[in-house]
Steps between C-alpha positions, in 0.01 A plus 500: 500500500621860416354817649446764340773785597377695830229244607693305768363663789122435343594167435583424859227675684241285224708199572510496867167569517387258299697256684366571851192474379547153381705345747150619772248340226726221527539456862322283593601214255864542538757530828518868571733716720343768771501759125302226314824427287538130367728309812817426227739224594835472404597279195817270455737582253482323165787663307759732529729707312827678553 
C-alpha cells in the first residue's frame, strides 16, 4: 500500500480507529487484554537470516 503524500497522519487516526473498534465487536469471541486488544503469544522462530 502507498499513501498518498501528506496523508499519514489521516491514515493513522482512520486506522486506529477502525481497529479499536473491531478488536471491542470482537471481544467477546477472542482472548482480550484489560484495552480489548487480541491476548498475542509469542511464536518460535522458523528461520533466520544474517
Amino acid at each position: 500500500m502507498k499513501l498518498k503524500p501528506g496523508f499519514v497522519k489521516e491514515y493513522k487516526k482512520k486506522h486506529d480507529e477502525i481497529v479499536n473498534k473491531w478488536w471491542v465487536y470482537m471481544a467477546d469471541t477472542m482472548d482480550t487484554n484489560p484495552d480489548n486488544s487480541p491476548v498475542s503469544i509469542p511464536l518460535p522462530e522458523v528461520f533466520h537470516i544474517d
